[in-house]
N, C-alpha and C positions, 0 to 999 in steps of 0.2 A: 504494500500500500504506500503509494507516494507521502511526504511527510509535507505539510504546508508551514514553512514558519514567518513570523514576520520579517518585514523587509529588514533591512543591515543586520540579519540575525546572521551569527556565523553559525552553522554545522557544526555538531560536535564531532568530536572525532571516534570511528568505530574502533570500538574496544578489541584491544591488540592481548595476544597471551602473555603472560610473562615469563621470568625464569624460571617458576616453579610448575608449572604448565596452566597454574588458574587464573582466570579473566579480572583483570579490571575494569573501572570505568562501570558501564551497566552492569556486569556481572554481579557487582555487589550491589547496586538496587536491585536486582531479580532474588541472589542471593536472599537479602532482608527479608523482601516480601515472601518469599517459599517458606521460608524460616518462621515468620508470621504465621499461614496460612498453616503450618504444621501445627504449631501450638494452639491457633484458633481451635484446630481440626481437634487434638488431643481435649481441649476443655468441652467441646460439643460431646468425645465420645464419654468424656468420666460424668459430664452430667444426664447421662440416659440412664432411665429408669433400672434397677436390679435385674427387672425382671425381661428387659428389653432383647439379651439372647436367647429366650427361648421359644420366640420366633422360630429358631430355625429348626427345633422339636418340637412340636405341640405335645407330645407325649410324656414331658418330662415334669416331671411332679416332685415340689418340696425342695429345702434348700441345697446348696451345692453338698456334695458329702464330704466326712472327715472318717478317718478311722474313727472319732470316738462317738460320733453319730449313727455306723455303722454297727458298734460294738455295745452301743446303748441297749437296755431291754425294752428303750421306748423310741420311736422316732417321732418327729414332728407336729404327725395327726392324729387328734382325739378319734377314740375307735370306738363304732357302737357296736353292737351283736342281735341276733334274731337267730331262734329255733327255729328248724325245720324238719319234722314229725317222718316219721314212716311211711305215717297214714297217707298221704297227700304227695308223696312220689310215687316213680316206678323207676326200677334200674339201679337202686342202691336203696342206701338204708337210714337215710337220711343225716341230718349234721346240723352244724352250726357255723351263720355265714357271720366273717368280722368284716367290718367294712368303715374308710372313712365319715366322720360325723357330719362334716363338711361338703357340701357341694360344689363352694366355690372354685373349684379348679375343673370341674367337669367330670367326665368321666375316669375311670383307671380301668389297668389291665386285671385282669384276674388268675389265681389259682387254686387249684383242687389239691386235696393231701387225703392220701388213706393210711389208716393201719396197717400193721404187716397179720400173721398168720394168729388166732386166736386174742387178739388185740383189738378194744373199741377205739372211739374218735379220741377221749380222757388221754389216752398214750401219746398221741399228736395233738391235742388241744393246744398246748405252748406255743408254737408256733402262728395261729391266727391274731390274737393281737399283736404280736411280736412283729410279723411279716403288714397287715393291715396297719399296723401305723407310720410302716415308711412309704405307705401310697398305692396300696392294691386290697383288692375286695379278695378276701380268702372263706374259700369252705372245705373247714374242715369236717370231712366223711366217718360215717357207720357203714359197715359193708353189708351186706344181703344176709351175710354168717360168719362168724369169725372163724372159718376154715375154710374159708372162699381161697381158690388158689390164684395164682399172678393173672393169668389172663381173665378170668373172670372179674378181678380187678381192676384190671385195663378198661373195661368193659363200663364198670361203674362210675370208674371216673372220668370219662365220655360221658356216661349219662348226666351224673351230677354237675358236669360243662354246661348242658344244653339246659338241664335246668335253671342254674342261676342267670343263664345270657337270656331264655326265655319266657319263664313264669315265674322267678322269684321275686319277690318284694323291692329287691333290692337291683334288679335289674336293667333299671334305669341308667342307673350308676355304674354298669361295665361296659367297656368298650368290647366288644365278641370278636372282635378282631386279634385282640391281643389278650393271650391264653395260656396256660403253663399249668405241669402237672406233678407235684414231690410223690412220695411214698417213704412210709420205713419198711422195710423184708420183704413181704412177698406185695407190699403195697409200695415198696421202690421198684420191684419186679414186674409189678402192676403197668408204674409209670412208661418204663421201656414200652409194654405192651401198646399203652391207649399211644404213646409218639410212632410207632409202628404205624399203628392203625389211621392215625390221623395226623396227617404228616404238615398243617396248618397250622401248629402249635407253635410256639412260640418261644419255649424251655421246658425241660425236663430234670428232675432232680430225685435219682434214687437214694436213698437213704439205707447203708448198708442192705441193699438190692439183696433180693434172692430169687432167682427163677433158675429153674431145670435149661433152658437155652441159654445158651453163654455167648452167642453170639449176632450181634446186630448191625451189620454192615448194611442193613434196609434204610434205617433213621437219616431223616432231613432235619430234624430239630436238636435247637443248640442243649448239649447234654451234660452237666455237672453228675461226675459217678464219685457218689464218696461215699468210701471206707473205713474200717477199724481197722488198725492192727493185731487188736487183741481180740478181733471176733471168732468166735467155736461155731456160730452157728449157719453164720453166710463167709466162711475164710474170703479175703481179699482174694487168695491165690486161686483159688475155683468161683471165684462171682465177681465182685468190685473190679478187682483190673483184666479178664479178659472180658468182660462187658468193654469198660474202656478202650480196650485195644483194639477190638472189630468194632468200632464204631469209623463208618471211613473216614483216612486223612484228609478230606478237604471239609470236613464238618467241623465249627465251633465246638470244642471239647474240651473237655478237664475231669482230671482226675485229683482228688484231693482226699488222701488218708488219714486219718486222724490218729493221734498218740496217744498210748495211754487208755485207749478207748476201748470200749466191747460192742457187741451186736444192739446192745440196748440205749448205749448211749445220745441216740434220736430221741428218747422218749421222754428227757430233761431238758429243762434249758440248758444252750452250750450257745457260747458267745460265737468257739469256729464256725460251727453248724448256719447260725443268723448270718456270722458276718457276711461269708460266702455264697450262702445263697441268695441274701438280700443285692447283694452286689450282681450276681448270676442271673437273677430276674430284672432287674432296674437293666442292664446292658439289652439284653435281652428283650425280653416281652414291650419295655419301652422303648429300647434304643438309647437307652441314657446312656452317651459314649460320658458321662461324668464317673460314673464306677468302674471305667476299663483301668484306671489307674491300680484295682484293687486284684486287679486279675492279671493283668500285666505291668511289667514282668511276672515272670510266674514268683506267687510267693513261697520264700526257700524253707525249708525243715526250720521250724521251732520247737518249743515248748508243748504244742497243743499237735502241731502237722509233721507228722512222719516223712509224707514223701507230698509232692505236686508234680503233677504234668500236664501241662497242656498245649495248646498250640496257640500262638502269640504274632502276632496281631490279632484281634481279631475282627473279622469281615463283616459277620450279617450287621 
């Protein structure tokens, strides 16, 4: 663009390199202003709202995480409860749904949890407020019998999916898109089954797993298999890690052992147990890449985890 200036004006002279190779003359007016326009830029971004990234999840729910957040017996959301009766299902045995108090943040993902073999819901109770107060609608299940085997369990907790997305009270309040299913023993063994069966699931989390097939190179969904070391009843070495193992290499996986631990210790509160699965379902079922930090790197043997494996990055 031609430049018009007044008469007896002299042209400036175009800015020459120097010997350091940077411009004088305008360079340092452009300089200034870029320099300006940075820090403008920086005050625009530190005054936006907290909540302003998570635009680019809708699905993420509650504040950023901390281990000690994780590792709390309580996160964030006040958690209500509702009975639901035998009488008024089919497909399982009914349970008891924990769910946010709160609606303002919309919907949440949701999970199912069964018993393992001669075990009611009371065994896995701990976990529904536990899991429901870091931002998911939890129901914890009664089986048909409590010598229901894995795949019949698979079975129920399919069922009890479509009941809570479908007819339950609380239904409003889940997103049915985004879905996950724990188990302890033959109701971790369970879980394999219904991710088998229903490959739209979203995570899966056996809880010293036990089923007769030891091998599941079918599964599409992201799969946390954890173990005891000290379990007699499901050995890690015949159940938890070749589960693990045939699950195929290009699937979101982990294996996490636990120390110290027996076949039962799903059935108490355990901080490992919350941390990692809390973290396992938030990546997961929401996509909340904010708890990949807690999965990846893999975390190394402590005090409470024997061994970890799994695969790092992770994709979905």
């Amino acid at each position: 663009m031609q430049q018009h200036l007044p008469s007896g004006t002299i042209p400036p002279r175009p800015s020459r390199p120097s010997r350091s190779g940077t411009f004088t003359g305008r360079s340092r007016t452009l300089t200034g202003l870029v320099t300006a326009a940075a820090a403008t830029a920086g005050l625009l971004l530190t005054g936006l709202a907290p909540g302003a990234q998570a635009a680019d999840n809708p699905y993420e729910r509650g504040p950023a995480p901390t281990n000690a957040s994780i590792e709390a017996s309580r996160g964030s959301y006040a958690v209500s409860q509702t009975s639901v009766s035998s009488l008024v299902v089919s497909g399982f045995g009914g349970g008891t749904i924990y769910y946010p108090t709160s609606t303002a943040d919309g919907t949440f993902g949701a999970v199912v949890i069964s018993p393992g073999f001669t075990a009611y819901e009371s065994s896995i109770a701990w976990l529904g407020p536990r899991l429901a107060s870091q931002g998911f609608v939890v129901f914890t299940i009664d089986t048909n019998t409590t010598l229901d085997q894995p795949a019949s369990r698979g079975r129920q907790l399919l069922a009890a999916l479509d009941y809570l997305t479908e007819r339950s009270s609380v239904r409003s309040r889940v997103d049915s898109g985004r879905l996950g299913v724990m188990g302890h023993s033959m109701g971790g063994g369970g879980s394999l089954e219904a991710a088998k069966d229903r490959p739209s699931l979203k995570a899966a989390i056996p809880l010293t797993g036990w089923n007769t097939d030891k091998t599941w190179p079918e599964l599409r969904t992201p799969t946390l298999v954890v173990g005891a070391d000290g379990d007699s009843i499901a050995p890690v070495a015949t159940h938890s890690e070749p589960f693990y193992e045939s699950l195929p290499g290009s699937l979101d996986k982990a294996y996490l052992e636990l120390r110290g631990a027996s076949h039962f210790t799903p059935n108490t509160s355990d901080t490992t147990i919350a941390k990692y699965s809390i973290s396992w379902l938030k990546r997961f079922i929401d996509d909340d890449t904010r708890y990949e930090q807690f999965l990846c790197p893999l975390p190394r043997p402590s005090l409470t985890i024997a061994e970890y494996r799994g695969n790092c990055p992770h994709t979905a």
